[in-house]
KOLRONU-843580 format. One line per field, with one value per residue (C-alpha): x negated, y negated, z negated; residue in one letter; residue number from 1; chain. Coordinates in nm, 2 decimals. Example, Ala and Ser with C-alpha at 12.3 -4.5 7.8 and 13.67 -1.06 7.14 Angstrom:
residues 2
u <- (-1.23, -1.37)
v <- (0.45, 0.11)
w <- (-0.78, -0.71)
res <- (a, s)
n <- (1, 2)
chain <- (A, A)
***
This chain:
residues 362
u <- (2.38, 2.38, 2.45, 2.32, 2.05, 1.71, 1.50, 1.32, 1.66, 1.78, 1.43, 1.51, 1.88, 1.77, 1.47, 1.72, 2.02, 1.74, 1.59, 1.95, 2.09, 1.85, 1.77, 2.13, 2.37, 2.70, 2.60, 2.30, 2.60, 2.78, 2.48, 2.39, 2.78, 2.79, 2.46, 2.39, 2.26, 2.50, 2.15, 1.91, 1.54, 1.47, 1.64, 1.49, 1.19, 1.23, 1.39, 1.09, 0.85, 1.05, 1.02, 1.40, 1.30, 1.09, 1.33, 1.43, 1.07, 0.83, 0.50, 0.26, 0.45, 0.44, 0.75, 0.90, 1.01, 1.31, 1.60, 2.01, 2.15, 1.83, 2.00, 2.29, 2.21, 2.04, 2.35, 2.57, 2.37, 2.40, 2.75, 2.81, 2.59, 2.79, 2.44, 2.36, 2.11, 2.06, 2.02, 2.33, 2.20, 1.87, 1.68, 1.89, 2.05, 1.74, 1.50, 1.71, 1.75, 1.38, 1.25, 1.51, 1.53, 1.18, 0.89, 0.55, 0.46, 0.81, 0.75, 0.44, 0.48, 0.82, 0.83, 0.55, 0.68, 1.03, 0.90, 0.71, 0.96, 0.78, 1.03, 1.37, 1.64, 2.00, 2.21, 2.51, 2.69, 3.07, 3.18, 3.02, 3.32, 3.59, 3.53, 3.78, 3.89, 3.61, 3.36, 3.09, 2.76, 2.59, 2.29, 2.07, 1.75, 1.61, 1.87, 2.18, 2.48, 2.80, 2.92, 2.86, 3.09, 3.00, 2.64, 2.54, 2.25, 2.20, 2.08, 1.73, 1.68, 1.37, 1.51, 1.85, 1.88, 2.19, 2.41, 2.48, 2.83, 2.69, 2.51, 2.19, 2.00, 1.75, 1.57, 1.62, 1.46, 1.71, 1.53, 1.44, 1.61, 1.96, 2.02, 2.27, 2.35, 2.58, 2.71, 3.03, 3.27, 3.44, 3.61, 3.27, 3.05, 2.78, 2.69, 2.53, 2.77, 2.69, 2.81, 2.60, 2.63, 2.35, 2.33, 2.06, 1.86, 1.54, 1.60, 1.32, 1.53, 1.47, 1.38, 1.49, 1.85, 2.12, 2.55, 2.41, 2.15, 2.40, 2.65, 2.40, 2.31, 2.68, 2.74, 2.45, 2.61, 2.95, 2.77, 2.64, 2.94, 3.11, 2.79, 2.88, 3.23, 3.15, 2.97, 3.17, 3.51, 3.29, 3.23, 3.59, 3.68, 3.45, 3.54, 3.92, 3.86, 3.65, 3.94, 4.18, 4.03, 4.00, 4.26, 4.51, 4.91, 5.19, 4.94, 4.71, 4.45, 4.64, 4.44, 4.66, 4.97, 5.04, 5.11, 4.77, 4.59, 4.75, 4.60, 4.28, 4.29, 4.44, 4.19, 3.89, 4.05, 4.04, 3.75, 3.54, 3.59, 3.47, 3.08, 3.07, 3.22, 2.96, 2.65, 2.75, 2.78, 2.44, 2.28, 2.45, 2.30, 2.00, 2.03, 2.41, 2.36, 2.68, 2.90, 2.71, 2.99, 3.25, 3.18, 3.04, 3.41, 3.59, 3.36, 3.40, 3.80, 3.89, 3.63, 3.81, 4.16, 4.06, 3.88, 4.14, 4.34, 4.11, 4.04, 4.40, 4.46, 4.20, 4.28, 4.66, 4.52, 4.27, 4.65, 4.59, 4.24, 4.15, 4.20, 4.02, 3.63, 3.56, 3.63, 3.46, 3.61, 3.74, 3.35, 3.39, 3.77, 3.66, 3.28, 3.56, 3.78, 3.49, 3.35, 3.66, 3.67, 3.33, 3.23, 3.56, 3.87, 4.03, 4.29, 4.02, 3.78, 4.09, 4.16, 3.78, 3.76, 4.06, 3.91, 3.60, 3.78, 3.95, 4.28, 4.37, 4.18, 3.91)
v <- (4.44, 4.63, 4.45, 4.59, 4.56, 4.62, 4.91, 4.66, 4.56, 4.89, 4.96, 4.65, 4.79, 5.08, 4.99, 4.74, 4.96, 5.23, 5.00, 4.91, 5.23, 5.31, 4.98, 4.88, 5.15, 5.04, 5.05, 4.81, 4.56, 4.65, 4.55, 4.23, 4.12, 4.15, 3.96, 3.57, 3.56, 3.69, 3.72, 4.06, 3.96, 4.28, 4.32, 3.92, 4.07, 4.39, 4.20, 3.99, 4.24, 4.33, 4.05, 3.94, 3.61, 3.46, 3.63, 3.32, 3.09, 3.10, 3.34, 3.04, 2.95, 3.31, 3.39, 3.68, 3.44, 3.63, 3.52, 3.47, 3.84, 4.00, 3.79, 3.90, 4.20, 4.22, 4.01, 4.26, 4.52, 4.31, 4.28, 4.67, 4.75, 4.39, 4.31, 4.04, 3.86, 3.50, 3.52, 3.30, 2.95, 3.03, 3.26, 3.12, 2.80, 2.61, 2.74, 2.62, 2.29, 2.19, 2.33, 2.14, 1.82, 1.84, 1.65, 1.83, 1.80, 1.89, 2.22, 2.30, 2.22, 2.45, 2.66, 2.91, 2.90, 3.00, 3.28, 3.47, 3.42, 3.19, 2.96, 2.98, 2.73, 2.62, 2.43, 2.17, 2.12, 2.16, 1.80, 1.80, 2.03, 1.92, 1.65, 1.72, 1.42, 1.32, 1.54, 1.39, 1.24, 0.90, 0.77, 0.45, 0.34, 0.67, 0.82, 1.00, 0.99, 1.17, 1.56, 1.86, 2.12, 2.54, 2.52, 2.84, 3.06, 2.76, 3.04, 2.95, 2.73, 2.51, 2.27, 2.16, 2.12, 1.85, 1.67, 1.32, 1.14, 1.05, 1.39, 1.35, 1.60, 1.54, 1.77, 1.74, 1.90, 2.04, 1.98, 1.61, 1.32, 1.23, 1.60, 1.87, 2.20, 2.44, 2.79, 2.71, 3.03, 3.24, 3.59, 3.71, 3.78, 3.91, 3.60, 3.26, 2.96, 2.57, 2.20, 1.99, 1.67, 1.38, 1.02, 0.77, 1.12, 1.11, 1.27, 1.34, 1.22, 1.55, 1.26, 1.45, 1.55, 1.40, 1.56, 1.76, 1.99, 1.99, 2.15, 2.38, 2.50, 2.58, 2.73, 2.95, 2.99, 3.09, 3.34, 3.50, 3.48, 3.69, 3.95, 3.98, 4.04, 4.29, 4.47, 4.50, 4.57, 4.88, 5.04, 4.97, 5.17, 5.42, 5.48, 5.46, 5.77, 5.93, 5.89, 6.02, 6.37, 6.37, 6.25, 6.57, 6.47, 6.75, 7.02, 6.86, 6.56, 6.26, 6.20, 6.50, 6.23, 6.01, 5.69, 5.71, 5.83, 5.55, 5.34, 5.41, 5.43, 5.04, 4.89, 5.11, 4.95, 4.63, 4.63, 4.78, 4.50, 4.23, 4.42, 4.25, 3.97, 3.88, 3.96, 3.81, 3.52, 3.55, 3.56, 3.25, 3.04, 3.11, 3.21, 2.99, 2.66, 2.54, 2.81, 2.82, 2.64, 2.83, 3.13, 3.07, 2.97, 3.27, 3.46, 3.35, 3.29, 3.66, 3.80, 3.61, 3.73, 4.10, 4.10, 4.03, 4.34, 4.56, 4.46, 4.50, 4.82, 4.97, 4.88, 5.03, 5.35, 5.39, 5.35, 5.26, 5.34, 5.05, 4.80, 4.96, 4.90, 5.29, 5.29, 4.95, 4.82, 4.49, 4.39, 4.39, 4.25, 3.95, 3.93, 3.93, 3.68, 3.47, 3.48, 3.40, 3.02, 2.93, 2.68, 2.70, 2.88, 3.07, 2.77, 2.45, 2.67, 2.74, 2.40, 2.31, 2.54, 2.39, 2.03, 2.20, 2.25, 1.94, 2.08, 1.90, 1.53, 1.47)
w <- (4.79, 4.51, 4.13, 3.82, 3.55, 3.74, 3.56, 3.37, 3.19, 3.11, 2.92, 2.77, 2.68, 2.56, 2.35, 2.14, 2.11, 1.96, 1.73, 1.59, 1.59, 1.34, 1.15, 1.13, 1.02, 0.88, 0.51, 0.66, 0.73, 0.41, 0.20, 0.43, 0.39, 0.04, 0.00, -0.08, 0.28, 0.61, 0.77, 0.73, 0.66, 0.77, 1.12, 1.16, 1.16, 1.34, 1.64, 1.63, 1.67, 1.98, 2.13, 2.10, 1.96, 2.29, 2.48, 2.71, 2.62, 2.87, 2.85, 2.83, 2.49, 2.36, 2.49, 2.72, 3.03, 3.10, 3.24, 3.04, 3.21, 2.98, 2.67, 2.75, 2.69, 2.40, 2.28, 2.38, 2.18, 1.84, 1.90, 1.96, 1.59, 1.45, 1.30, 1.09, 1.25, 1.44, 1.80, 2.00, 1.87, 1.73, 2.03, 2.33, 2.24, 2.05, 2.31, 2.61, 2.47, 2.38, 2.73, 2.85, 2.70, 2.49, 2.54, 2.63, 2.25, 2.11, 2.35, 2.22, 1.85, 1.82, 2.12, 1.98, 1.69, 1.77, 2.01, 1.72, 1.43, 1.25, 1.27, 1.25, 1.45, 1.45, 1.69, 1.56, 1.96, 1.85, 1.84, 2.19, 2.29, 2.06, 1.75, 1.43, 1.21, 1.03, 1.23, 1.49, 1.50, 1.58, 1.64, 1.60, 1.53, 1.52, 1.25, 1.25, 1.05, 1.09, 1.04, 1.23, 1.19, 1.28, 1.32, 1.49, 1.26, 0.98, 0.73, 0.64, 0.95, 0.99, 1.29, 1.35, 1.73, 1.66, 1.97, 1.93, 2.07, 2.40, 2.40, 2.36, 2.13, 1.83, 1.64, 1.22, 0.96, 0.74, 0.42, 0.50, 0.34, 0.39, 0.54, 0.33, 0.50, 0.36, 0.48, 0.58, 0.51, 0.80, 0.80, 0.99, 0.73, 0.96, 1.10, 0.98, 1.04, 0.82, 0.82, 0.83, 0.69, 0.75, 0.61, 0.78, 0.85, 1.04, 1.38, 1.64, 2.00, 2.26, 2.55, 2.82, 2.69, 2.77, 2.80, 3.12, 2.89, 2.59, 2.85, 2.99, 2.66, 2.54, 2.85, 2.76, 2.44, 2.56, 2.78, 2.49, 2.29, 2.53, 2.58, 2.19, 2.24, 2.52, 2.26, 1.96, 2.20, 2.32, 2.01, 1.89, 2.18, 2.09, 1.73, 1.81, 2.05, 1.81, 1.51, 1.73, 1.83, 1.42, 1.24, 1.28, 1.28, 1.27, 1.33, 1.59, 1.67, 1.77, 2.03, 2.20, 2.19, 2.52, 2.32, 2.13, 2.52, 2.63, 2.38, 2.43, 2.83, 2.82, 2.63, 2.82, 3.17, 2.97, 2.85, 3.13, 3.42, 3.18, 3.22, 3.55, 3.49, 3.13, 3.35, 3.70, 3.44, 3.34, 3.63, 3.76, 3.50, 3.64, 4.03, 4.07, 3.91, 4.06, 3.96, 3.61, 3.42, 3.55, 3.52, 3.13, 3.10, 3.26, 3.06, 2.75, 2.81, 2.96, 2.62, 2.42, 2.49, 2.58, 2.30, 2.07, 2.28, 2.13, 1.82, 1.73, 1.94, 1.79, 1.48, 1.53, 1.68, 1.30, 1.17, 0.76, 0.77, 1.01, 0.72, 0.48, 0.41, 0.45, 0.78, 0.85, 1.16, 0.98, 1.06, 1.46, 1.41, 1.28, 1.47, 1.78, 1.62, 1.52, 1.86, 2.00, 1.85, 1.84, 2.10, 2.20, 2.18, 2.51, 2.56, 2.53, 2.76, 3.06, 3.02, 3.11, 3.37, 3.53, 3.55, 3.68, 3.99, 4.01, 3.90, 3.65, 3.57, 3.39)
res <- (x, x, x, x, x, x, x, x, x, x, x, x, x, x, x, x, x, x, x, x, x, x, x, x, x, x, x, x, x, x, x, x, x, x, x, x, x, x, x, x, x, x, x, x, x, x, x, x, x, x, x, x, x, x, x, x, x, x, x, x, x, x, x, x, x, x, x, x, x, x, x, x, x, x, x, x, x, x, x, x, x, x, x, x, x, x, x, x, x, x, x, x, x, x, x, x, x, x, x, x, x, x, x, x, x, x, x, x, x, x, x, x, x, x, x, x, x, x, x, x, x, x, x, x, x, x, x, x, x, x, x, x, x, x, x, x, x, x, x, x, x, x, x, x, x, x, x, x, x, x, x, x, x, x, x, x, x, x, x, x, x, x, x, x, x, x, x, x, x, x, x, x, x, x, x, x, x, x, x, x, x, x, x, x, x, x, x, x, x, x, x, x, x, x, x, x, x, x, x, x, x, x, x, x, x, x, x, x, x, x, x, x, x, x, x, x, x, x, x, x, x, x, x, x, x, x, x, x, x, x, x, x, x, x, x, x, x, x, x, x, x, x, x, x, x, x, x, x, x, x, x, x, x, x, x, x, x, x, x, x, x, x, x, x, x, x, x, x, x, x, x, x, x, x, x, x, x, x, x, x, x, x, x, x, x, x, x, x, x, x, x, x, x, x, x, x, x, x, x, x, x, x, x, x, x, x, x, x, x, x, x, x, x, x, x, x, x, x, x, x, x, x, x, x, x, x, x, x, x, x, x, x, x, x, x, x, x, x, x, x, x, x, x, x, x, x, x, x, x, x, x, x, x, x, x, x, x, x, x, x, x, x)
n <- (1, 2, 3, 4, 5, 6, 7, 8, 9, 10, 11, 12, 13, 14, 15, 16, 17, 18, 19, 20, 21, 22, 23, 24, 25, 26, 27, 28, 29, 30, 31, 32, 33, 34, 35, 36, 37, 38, 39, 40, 41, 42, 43, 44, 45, 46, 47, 48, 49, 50, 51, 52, 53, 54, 55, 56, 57, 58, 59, 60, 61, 62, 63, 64, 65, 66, 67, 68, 69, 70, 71, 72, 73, 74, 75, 76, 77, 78, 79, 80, 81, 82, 83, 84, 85, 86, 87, 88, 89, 90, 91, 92, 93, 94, 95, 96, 97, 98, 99, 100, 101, 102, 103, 104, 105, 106, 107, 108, 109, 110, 111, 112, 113, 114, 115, 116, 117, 118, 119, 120, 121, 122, 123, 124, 125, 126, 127, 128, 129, 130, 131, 132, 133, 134, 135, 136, 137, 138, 139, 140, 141, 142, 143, 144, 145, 146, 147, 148, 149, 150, 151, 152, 153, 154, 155, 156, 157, 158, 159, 160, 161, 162, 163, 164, 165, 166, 167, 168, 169, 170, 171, 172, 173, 174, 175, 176, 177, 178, 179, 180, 181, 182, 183, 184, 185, 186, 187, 188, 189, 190, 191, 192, 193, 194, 195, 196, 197, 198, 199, 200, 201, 202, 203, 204, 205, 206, 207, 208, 209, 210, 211, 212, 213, 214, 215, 216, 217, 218, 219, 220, 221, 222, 223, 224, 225, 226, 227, 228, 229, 230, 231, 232, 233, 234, 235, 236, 237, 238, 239, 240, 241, 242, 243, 244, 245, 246, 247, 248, 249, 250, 251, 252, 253, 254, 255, 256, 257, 258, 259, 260, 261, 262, 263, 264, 265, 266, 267, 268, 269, 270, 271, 272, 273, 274, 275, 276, 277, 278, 279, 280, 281, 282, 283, 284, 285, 286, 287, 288, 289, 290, 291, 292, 293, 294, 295, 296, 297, 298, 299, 300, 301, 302, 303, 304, 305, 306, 307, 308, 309, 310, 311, 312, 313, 314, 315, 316, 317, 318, 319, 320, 321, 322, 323, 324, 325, 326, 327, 328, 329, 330, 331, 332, 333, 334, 335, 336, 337, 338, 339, 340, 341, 342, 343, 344, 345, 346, 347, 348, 349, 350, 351, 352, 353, 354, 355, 356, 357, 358, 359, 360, 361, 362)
chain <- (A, A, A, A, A, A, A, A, A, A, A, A, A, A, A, A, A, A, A, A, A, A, A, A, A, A, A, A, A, A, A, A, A, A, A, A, A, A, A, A, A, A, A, A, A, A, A, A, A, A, A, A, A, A, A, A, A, A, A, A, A, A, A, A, A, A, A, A, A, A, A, A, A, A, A, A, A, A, A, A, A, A, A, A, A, A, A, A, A, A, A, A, A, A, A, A, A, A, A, A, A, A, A, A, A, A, A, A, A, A, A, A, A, A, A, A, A, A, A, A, A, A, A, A, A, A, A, A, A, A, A, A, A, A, A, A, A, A, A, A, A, A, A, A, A, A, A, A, A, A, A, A, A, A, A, A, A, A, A, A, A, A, A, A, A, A, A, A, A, A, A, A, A, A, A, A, A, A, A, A, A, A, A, A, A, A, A, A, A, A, A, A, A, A, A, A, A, A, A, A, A, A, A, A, A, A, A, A, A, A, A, A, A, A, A, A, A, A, A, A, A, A, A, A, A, A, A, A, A, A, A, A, A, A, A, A, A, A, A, A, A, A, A, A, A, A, A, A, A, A, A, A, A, A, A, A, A, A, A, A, A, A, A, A, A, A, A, A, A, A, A, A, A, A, A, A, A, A, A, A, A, A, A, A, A, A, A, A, A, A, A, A, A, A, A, A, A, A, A, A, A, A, A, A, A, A, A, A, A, A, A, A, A, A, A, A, A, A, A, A, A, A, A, A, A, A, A, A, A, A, A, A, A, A, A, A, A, A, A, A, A, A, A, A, A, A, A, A, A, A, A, A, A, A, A, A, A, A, A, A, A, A)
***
């Protein structure tokens, strides 16, 4: 058996990587970074038109009805251009969890919506993986009260797909009474992260959900996270090779010196295994229900940590220039080291893995 993207895929690859090769250069980013929003109106709408938004929602809601491993890559394209747009939590997550855990009208009403851009959604699932002091949500009688810390894409979001303590989902409406979301600051500024604070706030119960869909949809999430990481780690590899057969030391490139070959050869090797591992990943979401969890946490675990390997080789290899804003590479440091904690860091997602096969208790 042979395992790959199918033909269908790679047009898929290609058609996104094009569109962001030339809609989001590096000054793109600059600009978007040094904006009021971390999110480009512009690529929002580009990716749209593409089709990235429906990507997972099926055709009969507008969607494109394909499957995590064709997220995956689109999500490892963003991550290669570090661009500033929603996708983890708004085009994956928020889908996943209302044809999940929605109702037949919760479907329809937001489902069409989401698929052609016209609305935008956010997901608050963190305390479902690890609550800090003061962090976590309740509720009764139809309201929720509490704190939700990282909420994935809160820019400009027009549902809140939150997860209560038993795990159950609601939809809020960020701009409904007793409801204040903020932009809660991180190093990346490419990418949209809030708290979310609610007070006796309406919520519209998802009455299908339940902790089983709130784990499927971080799994998902951690998938993508990784798919992300993929992508940035690649074209820090790239860039590192292509500094070093510039940047000229004692008379020559230093890419002609063994210690900077070697370098780049150990975070290629690193790197390059981790294709497989983000895809086969993927796919089992969909095709290997029961190794679905697993293998979202390998992924996201073995991203996380050979992600951080790059970043910082690649980073020594650029020398002085690797911290400065000409060169730009601080934007896929910290889109790795962002992606590295979010629903999760390396350690809390081992330790999860390990209880998933009975290693430790539960």
């Amino acid at each position: 058996m042979e395992f790959g993207l199918s033909s269908e895929q790679r047009m898929l690859q290609d058609s996104v990587a094009r569109y962001l090769s030339d809609a989001c250069p590096l000054q793109h980013v600059r600009d978007t970074a040094a904006a009021a929003s971390p999110v480009s109106a512009a690529l929002t709408a580009g990716l749209a038109d593409l089709g990235v938004s429906g990507i997972v929602i099926p055709a009969e809601f507008g969607g494109m009805g394909l499957g995590l491993l064709d997220a995956a890559v689109i999500a490892e394209a963003l991550g290669y251009r570090v661009a500033p747009a929603c996708f983890v939590g708004a085009h994956v997550m928020a889908p996943l969890a209302i044809m999940s855990g929605g109702s037949e009208d919760q479907q329809k009403s937001w489902l069409p919506r989401l698929a052609s851009g016209a609305a935008k959604a956010a997901v608050a699932v963190t305390e479902s993986i690890m609550r800090r002091e003061g962090a976590g949500v309740a509720a009764k009688d139809g309201q929720l009260n509490g704190t939700a810390l990282f909420v994935l894409d809160a820019a400009d979001a027009d549902v809140i797909v939150v997860s209560d303590e038993t795990g159950c989902q609601h939809l809020v409406a960020p701009n409904a009474a007793g409801v204040e979301l903020t932009p809660l600051p991180t190093i990346d500024k490419t990418r949209s992260v809030g708290e979310l604070k609610l007070s006796g706030a309406a919520a519209d119960l998802l009455p299908r959900s339940g902790i089983e869909t709130t784990r499927r949809i971080i799994d998902a999430g951690r998938v993508m996270l990784a798919a992300d990481t993929l992508g940035a780690g690649a074209a820090m590899i790239e860039q590192s090779v292509a500094y070093a057969g510039q940047r000229m030391q004692f008379g020559r490139p230093i890419g002609s010196f063994q210690a900077v070959k070697h370098m780049c050869a150990e975070m290629a090797a690193g790197l390059e295994p981790c294709r497989s591992l983000v895809w086969y990943a993927a796919h089992a979401f969909d095709e290997v229900p029961g190794e679905s969890a697993l293998m979202a946490c390998h992924a996201k675990s073995h991203l996380s940590e050979v992600g951080r390997f790059v970043a910082r080789t690649a980073t020594e290899v650029h020398g002085g220039m690797g911290f400065t804003d000409l060169a730009g590479l601080h934007y896929w440091f910290k889109r790795i080291g962002l992606d590295r904690q979010l629903l999760g860091g390396p350690e809390l997602v081992r330790n999860e893995a390990a209880r998933l096969q009975g290693w430790i208790a539960a």
